[in-house]
N, C-alpha and C positions, 0 to 999 in steps of 0.2 A: 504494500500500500504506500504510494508517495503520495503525500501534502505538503504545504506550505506551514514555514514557522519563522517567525521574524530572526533576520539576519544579523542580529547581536550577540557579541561576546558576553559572556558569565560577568552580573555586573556591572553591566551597561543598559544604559535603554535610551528609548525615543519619547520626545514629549511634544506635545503642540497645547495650546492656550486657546480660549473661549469665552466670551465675555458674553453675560444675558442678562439686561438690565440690572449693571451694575455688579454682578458676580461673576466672580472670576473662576472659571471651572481648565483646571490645569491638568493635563490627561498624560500620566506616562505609562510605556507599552515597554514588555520585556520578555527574552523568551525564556518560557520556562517548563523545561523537560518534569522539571518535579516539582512539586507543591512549595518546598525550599527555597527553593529560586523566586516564586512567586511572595513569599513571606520575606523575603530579605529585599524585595524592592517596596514594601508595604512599610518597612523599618526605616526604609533611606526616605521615603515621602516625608513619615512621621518626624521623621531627625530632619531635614532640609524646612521643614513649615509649619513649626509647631503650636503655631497661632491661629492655622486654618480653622473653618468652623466643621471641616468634615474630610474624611479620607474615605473615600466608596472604594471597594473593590470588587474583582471581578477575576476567575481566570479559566483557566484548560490545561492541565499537566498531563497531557495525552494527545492522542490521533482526535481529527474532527469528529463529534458524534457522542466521544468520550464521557461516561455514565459515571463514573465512581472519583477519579481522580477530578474534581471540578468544584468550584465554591463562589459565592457573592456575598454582598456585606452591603448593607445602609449607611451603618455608622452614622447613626442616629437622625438620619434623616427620615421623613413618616414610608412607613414600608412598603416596600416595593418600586420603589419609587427612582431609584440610584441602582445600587447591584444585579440588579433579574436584568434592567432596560442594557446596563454594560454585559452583560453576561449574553444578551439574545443578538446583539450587537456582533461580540468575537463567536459567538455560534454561527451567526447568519455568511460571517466572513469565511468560512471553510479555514478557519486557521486552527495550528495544535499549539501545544506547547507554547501558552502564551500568556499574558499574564498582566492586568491593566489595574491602577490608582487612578481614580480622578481624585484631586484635591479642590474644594472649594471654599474659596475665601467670600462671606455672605456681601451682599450689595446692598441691604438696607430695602431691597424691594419684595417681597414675597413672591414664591413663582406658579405657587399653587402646585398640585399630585400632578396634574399632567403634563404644565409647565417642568416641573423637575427632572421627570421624564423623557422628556424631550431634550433638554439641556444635557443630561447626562451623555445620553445614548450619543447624541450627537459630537460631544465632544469627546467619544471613544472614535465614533465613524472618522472623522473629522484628521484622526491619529491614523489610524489605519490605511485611510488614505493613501501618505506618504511615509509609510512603511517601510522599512526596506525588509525584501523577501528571501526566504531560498525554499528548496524543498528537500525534504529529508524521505527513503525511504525505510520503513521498519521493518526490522530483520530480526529474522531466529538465530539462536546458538546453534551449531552444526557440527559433530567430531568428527574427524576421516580420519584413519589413518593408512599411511602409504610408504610403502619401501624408500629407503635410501635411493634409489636408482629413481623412480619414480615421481621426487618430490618437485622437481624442475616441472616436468611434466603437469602434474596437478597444479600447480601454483600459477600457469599460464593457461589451462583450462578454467580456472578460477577465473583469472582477469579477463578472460573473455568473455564470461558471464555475470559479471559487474559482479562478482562473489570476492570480496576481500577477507583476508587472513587476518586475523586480530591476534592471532597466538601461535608458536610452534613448538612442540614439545620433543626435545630428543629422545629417546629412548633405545634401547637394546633391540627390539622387535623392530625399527621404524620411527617413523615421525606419525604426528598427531600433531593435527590441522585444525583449530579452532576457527570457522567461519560464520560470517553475517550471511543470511540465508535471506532475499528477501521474501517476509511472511505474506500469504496465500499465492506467493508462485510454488507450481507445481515442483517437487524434491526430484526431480530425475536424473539420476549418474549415469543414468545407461551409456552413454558416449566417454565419459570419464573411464567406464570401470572397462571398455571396447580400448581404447587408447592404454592403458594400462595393464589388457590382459586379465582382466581381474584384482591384481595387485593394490583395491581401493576399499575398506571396510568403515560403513560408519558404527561411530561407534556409541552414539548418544540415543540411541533407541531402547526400549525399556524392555 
């Protein structure tokens, strides 16, 4: 499965600014593979504007779609009204692994539930925008292991099938090949184990 997830380094993020009668709504976007990442850009909002009258968040520590790793926040604005609108926002966008603060500084004007709503949301889309992107594909664990004579071989049948090695184990029998498998493509070696004569065992099967 390849999707898009914002093209930032651990740590870093993107922000863009919004103003709605008088409230300044401040939106920063961050990727985030894990819920951690997503809580440690929620710490730097807190520490960077501590004066704010509100910090919403919103994220996805997962693939698009993502059911269990995902969460929003009011922070104490009347509910619903900030975190679901941020949250339906990076849903709508097919992005993963992402991870948004809006900070709002008040403007002395009331915005009303739907007014708020609209505010939020908007200054996530607004971020999202100009984004910057890449796309990640998600992959399985995979063990081969393959003779000494053999490993050149596998290891350029690998890269021909966009299958990178994350690990190589020496051992007495052979080597053992830890690979990124990408998940719901089909596990076929038949041409691997044809070029190798057999010479190819996985070994992560149960």
């Amino acid at each position: 499965m390849r999707y898009p997830v914002p093209d930032l380094s651990p740590g870093a993020w993107h922000e863009h600014e919004l103003e709605v009668e008088k409230s300044r709504f401040l939106a920063w976007v961050c990727h985030a593979p894990d819920a951690a990442a997503f809580e440690a850009l929620l710490a730097e909002a807190r520490r960077a504007h501590p004066n704010a009258s509100h910090h919403c968040s919103a994220y996805i520590a997962g693939p698009p779609g993502e059911q269990m790793a995902i969460g929003f926040a009011d922070d104490g604005e009347p509910g619903g009204t900030a975190g679901r609108p941020m949250f339906q926002v990076l849903e709508g966008a097919g992005l993963g692994q992402v991870g948004c603060v809006v900070t709002r500084y008040f403007g002395g004007t009331k915005l009303g539930t739907g007014g708020l709503a609209r505010a939020y949301a908007q200054a996530v889309a607004q971020a999202l925008a100009t984004l910057p992107r890449r796309e990640v594909t998600e992959r399985m664990v995979v063990t081969l292991r393959v003779d000494f004579a053999g490993e050149a071989e596998a290891r350029a049948w690998l890269a021909q099938h966009d299958v990178p090695v994350t690990a190589a184990d020496y051992r007495a029998d052979g080597v053992v090949l830890t690979v990124g498998w990408p998940r719901g493509a089909e596990l076929d070696l038949a041409t691997l184990e044809a070029r190798l004569r057999g010479r190819v065992q996985r070994l992560d099967i149960p």
